[in-house]
Structures are given as structure tokens and as C-alpha cells.
SERO-4910 file (N, C-alpha, C, O; in steps of 0.05 Angstrom, whole numbers):
BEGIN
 pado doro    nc1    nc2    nc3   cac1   cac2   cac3    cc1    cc2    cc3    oc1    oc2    oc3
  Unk    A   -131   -193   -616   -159   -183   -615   -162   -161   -636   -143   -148   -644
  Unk    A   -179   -159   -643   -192   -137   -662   -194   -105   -660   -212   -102   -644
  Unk    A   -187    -87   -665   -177    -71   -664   -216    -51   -649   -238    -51   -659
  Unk    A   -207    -40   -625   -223    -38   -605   -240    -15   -632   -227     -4   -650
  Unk    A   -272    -12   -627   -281      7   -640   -293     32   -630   -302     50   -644
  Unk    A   -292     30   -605   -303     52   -593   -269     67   -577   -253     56   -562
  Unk    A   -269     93   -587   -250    105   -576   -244    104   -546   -223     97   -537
  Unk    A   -265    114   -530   -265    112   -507   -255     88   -486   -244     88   -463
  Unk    A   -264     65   -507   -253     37   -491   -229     41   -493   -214     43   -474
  Unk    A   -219     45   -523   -191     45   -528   -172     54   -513   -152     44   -506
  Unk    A   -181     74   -511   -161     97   -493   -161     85   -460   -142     93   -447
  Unk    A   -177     69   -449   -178     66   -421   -161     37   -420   -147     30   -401
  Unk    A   -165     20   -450   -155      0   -446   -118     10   -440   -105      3   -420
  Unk    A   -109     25   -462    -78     41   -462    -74     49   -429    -57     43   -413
  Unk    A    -91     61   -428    -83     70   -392    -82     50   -372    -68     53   -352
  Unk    A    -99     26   -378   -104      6   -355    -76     -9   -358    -63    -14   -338
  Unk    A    -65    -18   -395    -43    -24   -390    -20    -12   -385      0    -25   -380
  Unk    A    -21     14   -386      7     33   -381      2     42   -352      8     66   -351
  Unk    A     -5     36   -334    -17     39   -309      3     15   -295     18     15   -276
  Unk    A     -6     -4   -313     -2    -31   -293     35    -35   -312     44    -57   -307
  Unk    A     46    -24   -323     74    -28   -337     88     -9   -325    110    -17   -318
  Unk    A     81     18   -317     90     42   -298     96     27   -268    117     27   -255
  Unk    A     79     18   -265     80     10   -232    103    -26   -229    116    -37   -211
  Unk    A     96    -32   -253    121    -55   -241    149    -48   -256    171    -56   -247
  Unk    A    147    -30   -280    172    -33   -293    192     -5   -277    216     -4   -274
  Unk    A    171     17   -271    169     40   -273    168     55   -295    179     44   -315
  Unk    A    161     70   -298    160     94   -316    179    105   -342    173    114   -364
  Unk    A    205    101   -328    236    105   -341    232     83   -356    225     83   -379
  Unk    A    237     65   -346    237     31   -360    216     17   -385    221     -3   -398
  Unk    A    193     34   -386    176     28   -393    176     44   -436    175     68   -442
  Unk    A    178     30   -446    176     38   -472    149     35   -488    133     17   -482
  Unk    A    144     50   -507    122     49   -523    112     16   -533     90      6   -535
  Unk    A    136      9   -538    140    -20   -548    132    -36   -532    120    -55   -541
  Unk    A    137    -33   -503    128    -51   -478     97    -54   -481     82    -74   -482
  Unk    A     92    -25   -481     51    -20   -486     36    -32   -510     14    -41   -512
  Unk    A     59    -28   -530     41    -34   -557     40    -78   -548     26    -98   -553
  Unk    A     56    -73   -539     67   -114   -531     40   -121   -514     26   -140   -523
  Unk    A     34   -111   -496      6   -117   -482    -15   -106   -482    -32   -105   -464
  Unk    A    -16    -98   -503    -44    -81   -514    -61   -105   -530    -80   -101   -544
  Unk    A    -50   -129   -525    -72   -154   -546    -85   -153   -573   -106   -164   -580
  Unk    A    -67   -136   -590    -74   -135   -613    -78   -114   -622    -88   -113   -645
  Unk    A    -71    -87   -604    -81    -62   -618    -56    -57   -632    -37    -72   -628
  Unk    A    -54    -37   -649    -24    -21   -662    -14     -6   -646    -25     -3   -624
  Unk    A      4      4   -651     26     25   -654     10     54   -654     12     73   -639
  Unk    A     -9     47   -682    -21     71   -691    -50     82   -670    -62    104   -669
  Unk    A    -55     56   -653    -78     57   -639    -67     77   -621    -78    100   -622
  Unk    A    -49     74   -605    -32     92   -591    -35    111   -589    -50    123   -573
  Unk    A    -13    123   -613    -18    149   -629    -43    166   -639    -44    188   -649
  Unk    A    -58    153   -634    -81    162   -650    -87    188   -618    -91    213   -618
  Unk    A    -86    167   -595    -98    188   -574    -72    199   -558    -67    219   -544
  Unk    A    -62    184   -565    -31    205   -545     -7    207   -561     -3    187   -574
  Unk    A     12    228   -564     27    233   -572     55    213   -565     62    196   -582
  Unk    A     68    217   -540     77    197   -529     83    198   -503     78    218   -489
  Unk    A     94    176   -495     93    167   -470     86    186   -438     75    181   -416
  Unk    A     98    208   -452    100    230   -425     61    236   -424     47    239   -404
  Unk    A     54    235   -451     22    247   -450     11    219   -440    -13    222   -435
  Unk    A     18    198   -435      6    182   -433      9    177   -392     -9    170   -376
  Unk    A     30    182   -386     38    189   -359     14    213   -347     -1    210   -327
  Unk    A     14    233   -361    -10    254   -351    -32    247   -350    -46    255   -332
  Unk    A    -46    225   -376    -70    221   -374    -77    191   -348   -100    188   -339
  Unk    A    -58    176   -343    -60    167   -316    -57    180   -291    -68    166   -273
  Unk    A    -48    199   -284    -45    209   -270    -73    229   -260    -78    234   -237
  Unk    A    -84    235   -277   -108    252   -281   -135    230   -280   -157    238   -271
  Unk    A   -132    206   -289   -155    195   -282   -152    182   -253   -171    179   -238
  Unk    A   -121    173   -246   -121    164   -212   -134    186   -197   -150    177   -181
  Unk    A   -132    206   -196   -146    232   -192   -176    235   -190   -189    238   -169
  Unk    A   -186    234   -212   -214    243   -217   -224    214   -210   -249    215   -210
  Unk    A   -217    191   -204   -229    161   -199   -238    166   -169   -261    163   -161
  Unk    A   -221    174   -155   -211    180   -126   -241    209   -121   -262    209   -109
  Unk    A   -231    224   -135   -252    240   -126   -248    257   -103   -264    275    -98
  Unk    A   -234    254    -93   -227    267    -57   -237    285    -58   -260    285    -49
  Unk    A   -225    311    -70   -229    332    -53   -270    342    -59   -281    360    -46
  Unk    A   -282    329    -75   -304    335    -73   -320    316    -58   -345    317    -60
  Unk    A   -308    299    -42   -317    280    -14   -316    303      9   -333    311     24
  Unk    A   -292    308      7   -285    328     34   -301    348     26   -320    347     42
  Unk    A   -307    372      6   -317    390      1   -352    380     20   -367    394     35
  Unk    A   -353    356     12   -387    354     16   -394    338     55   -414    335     70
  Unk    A   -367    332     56   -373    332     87   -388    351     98   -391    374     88
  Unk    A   -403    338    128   -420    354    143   -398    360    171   -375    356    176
  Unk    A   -412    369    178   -394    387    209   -365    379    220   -356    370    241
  Unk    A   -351    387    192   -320    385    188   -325    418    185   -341    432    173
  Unk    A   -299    421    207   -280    450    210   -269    448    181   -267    428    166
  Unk    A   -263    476    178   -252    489    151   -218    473    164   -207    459    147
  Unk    A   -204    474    187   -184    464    191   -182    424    187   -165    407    183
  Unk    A   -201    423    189   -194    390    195   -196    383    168   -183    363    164
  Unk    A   -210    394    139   -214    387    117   -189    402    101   -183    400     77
  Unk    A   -180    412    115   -143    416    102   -120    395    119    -96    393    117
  Unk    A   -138    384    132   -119    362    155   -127    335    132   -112    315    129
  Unk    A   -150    337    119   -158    306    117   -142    299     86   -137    276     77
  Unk    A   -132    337     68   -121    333     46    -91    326     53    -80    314     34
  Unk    A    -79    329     68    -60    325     82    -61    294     81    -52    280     63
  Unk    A    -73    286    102    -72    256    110    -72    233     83    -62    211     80
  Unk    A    -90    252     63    -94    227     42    -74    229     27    -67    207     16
  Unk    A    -59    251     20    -36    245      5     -3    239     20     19    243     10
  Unk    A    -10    226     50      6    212     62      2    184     63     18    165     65
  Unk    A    -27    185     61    -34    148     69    -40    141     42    -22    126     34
  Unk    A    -58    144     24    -62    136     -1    -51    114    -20    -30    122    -31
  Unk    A    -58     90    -26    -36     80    -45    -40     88    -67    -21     83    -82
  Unk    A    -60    102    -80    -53    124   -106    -33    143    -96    -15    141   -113
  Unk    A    -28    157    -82      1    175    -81     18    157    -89     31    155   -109
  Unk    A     15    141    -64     44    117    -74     56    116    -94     77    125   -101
  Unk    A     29     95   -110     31     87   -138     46    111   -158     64    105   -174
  Unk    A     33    145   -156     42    161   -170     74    164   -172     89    165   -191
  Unk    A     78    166   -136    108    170   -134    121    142   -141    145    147   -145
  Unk    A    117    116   -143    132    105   -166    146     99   -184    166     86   -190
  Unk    A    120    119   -198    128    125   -231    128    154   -240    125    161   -263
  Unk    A    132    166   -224    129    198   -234    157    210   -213    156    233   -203
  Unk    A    180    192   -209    209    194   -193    213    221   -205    216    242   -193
  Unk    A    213    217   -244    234    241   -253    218    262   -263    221    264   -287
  Unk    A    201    279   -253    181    297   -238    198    322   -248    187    339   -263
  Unk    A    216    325   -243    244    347   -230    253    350   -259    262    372   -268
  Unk    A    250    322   -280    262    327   -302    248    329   -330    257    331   -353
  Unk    A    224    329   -320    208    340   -334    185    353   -333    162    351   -324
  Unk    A    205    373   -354    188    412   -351    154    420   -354    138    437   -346
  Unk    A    156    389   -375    120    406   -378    100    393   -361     76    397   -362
  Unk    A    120    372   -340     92    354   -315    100    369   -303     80    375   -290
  Unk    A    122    384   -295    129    404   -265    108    420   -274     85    418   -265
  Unk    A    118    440   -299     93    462   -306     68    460   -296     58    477   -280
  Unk    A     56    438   -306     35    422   -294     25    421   -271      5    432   -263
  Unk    A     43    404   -259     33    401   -226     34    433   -210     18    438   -192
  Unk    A     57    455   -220     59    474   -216     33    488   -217     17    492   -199
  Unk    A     32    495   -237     -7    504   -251    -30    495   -229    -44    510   -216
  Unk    A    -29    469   -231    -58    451   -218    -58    466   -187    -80    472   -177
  Unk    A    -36    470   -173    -28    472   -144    -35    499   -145    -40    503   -122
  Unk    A    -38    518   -156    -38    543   -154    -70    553   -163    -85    569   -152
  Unk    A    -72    539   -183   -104    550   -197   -132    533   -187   -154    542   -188
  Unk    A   -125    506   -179   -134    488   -175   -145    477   -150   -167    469   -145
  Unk    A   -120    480   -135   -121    472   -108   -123    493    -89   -144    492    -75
  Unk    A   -106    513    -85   -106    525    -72   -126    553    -69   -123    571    -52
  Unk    A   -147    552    -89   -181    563    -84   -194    542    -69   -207    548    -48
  Unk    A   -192    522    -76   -202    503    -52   -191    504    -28   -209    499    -11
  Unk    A   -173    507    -20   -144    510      0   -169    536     19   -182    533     39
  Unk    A   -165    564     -3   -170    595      8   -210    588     10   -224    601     26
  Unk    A   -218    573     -2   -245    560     23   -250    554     40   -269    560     54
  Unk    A   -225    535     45   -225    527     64   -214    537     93   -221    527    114
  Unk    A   -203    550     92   -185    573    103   -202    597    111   -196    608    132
  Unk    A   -223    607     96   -245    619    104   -266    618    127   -272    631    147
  Unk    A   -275    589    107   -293    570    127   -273    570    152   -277    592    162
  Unk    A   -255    558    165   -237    558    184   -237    588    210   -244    591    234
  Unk    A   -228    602    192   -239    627    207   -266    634    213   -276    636    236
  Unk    A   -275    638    194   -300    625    210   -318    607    234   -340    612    243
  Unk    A   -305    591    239   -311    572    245   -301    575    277   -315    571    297
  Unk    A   -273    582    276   -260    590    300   -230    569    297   -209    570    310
  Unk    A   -238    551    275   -212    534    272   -185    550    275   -169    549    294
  Unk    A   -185    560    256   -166    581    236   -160    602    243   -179    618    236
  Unk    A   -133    618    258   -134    649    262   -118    654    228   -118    679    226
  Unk    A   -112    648    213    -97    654    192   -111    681    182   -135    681    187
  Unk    A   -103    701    170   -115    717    161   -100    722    126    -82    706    121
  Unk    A   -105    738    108    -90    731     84    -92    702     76    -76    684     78
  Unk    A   -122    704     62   -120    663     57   -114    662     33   -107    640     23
  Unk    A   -117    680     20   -115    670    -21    -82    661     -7    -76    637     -6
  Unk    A    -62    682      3    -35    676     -2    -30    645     13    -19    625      4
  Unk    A    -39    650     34    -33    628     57    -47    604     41    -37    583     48
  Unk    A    -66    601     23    -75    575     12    -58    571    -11    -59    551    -24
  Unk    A    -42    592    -17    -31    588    -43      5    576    -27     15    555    -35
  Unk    A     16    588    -10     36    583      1     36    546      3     55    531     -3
  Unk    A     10    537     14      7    518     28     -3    493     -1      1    469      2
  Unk    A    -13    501    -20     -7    479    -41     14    478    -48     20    455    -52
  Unk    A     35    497    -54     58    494    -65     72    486    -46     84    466    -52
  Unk    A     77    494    -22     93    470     -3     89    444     -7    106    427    -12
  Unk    A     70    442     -4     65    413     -5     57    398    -30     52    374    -31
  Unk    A     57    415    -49     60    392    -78     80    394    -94     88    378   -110
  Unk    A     89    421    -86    115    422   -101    141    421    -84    153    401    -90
  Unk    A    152    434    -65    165    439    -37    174    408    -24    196    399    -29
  Unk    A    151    391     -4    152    381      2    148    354    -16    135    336     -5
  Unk    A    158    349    -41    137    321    -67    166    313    -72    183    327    -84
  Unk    A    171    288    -60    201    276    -65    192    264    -94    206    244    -99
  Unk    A    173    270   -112    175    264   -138    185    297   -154    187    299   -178
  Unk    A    189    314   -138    201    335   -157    230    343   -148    248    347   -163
  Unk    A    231    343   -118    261    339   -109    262    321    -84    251    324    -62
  Unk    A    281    295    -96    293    284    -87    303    288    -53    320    305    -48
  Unk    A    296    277    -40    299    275    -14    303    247     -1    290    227     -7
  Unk    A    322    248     18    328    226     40    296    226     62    277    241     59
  Unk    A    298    212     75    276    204     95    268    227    112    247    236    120
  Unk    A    306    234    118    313    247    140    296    283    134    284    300    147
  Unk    A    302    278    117    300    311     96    277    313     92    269    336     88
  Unk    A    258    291     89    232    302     76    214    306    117    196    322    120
  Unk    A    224    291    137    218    295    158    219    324    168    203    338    180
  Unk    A    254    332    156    255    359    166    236    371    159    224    382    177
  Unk    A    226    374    126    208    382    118    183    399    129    175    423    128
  Unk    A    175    377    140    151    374    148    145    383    174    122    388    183
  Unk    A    175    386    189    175    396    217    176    428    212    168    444    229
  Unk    A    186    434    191    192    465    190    156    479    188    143    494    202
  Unk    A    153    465    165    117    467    154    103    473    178     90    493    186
  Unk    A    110    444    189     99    449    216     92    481    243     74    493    255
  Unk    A    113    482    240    128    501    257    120    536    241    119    557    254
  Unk    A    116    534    220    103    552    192     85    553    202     85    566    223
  Unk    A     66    544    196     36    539    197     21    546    224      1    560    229
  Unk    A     39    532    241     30    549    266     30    575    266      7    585    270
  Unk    A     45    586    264     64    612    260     33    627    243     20    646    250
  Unk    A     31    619    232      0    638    221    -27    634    227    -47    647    218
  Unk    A    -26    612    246    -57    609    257    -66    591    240    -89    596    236
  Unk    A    -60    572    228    -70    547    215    -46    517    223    -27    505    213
  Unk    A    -57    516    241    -47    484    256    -52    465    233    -67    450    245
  Unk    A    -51    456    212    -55    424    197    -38    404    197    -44    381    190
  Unk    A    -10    414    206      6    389    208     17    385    247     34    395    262
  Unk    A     -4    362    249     -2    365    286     12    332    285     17    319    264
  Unk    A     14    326    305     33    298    319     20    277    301     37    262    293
  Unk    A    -16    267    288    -17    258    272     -7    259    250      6    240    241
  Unk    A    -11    286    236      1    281    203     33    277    210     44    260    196
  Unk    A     49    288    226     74    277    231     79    238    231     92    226    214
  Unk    A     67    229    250     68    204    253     60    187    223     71    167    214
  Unk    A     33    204    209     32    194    177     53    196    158     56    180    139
  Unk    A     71    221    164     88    231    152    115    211    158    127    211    137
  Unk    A    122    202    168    144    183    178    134    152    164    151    139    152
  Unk    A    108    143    165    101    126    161    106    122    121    114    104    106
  Unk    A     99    144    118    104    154     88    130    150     78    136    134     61
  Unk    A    145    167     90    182    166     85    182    126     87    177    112     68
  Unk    A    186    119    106    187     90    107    180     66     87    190     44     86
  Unk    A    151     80     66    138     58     49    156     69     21    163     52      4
  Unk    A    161     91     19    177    102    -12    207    111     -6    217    121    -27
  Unk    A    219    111      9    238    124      6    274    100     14    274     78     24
  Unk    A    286    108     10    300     85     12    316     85     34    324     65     47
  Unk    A    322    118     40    343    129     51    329    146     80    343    159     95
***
């Protein structure tokens, strides 16, 4: 085919195929050469033109499975959801989700590289967890939530769980990421924000079972 003329297509066409080469080859497996092979006629240079390589090309999928999804400004716009149950529902979706899935896939070696940890590190802290300390507000408010100290307690509580608890940054058995989740558990109480109750547990097992081997 003819070399696409509108950048924008271009670039979505690269993601749609490095999307769908991540998820069967994985990520590791997957070479520039694989992409340029099912790209139907684009170059090498088409590539290049919008991504440097492969790892930028990993981020910019990752970032549109994200912004496609939309979540957290679904939950944000719910009606007579507790400040607690809309930190229960961010919970649940990144247990049930087959976009998590799919991420953890192809994003295994997380742990070994510095500038997606950086990354996910950053997003969890600046990103999420002001949404987190909203919600956590609202909560007290509400009567959900005795937590008091929410910037910290929302910031504690993204990094557990995207960095802490993300068997795409450390490697965990079944057994281990359960423990996990029981300690969290047992945490969280401990400051007056209940989010991980006998459901997200039971999601949480269900989870270990679909990705994990061990």
C-alpha cells in the first residue's frame, strides 16, 4: 500500500499493529522488523518518523489503552457513589479488565526498564493519586472513610497498588501477590479506608489465576 498521508492515521495504524504483535508474540519477542513486516507497505522510516523505538512505541500503546477506556473519568462522573466505593471500583477494574491483562502480557519486563518504571512511578503519584486524595475526601465526607491524612494515604495507596502490588514490576508467584493483597487489606483497614473487602479479594484470586503461572 501507499505510504499513509495523514500522520495521525499513520501513527494509529503502527499501534494497531504493534498492539496486536505485543499481545501474541509478546513484547520481548517482538522486533522492529516484525512491525515494519505488517505494516502493508509502510517503511522503516515511517516508524521512525513518530517513534524512536520500540520501548516508545510500548508507551504510546499503553497510553492510548488508557485514554480509550476512559475509567477514571466514568467513575469521577458517577452519581450517588461514596468517595469509598469509587476507590473500590478503581480497584475492581484493574483486577477484572482485559486491558490490564493485555498490558501485563507485554509489559512482564516493567522491573527492567528504567524509564517505563520512572513512568508508571510519576503517573501513580502526580496523576492518580490527586484523584485517589478526592476521593478520600469525598469519603469522609460522606461517612465512608474515617482515613484522615488523604494527600499521604492516596499517595501510599497508588503506589501500592501500581507499583507494590503490579506483578509487571516485581515478579510474583500467585501465592505472593495474594499475600499482597491480604496485608493491603489489613493496611487499609488500619486507617479507616476499607477498599479491599472479601470482593476485591475473590477478584484478586481470580486475577492471580488468568496471568500468573505459579
Amino acid at each position: 500500500m501507499a505510504r499513509n498521508k495523514f500522520p495521525e492515521e499513520t501513527m494509529n495504524l503502527i499501534l494497531d499493529v504493534s498492539t496486536k504483535l505485543f499481545l501474541e508474540k509478546g513484547y520481548e519477542n517482538t522486533t522492529m522488523g516484525d512491525i515494519v513486516a505488517d505494516l502493508g507497505g509502510l517503511t522503516r522510516g515511517a516508524i521512525y518518523h513518530h517513534f524512536k523505538n520500540k520501548e516508545e512505541i510500548l508507551e504510546a500503546v499503553m497510553t492510548r489503552m488508557f485514554s480509550e477506556n476512559n475509567l477514571l473519568a466514568k467513575i469521577e462522573q458517577e452519581k450517588n457513589v461514596t468517595g469509598l466505593q469509587k476507590i473500590k471500583k478503581l480497584i475492581m477494574y484493574s483486577l477484572t479488565s482485559t486491558e490490564q491483562q493485555q498490558l501485563y502480557t507485554f509489559s512482564l519486563s516493567l522491573m527492567k526498564n528504567t524509564r517505563l518504571l520512572a513512568r508508571q512511578l510519576e503517573e501513580a503519584v502526580t496523576e492518580l493519586a490527586p484523584l485517589i486524595e478526592k476521593w478520600i475526601i469525598e469519603g469522609y465526607e460522606d461517612g465512608s472513610i474515617q482515613a484522615e491524612n488523604s494527600k499521604e494515604t492516596a499517595e501510599t495507596i497508588a503506589i501500592l497498588l501500581n507499583i507494590w502490588a503490579n506483578p509487571s514490576v516485581f515478579l510474583v508467584t500467585k501465592k505472593q501477590l495474594i499475600s499482597k493483597f491480604q496485608y493491603m487489606r489489613r493496611l487499609f483497614d488500619s486507617l479507616g479506608i476499607p477498599i479491599i473487602d472479601n470482593e476485591v479479594m475473590k477478584a484478586c484470586l481470580k486475577y492471580t489465576n488468568n496471568i500468573l503461572l505459579e
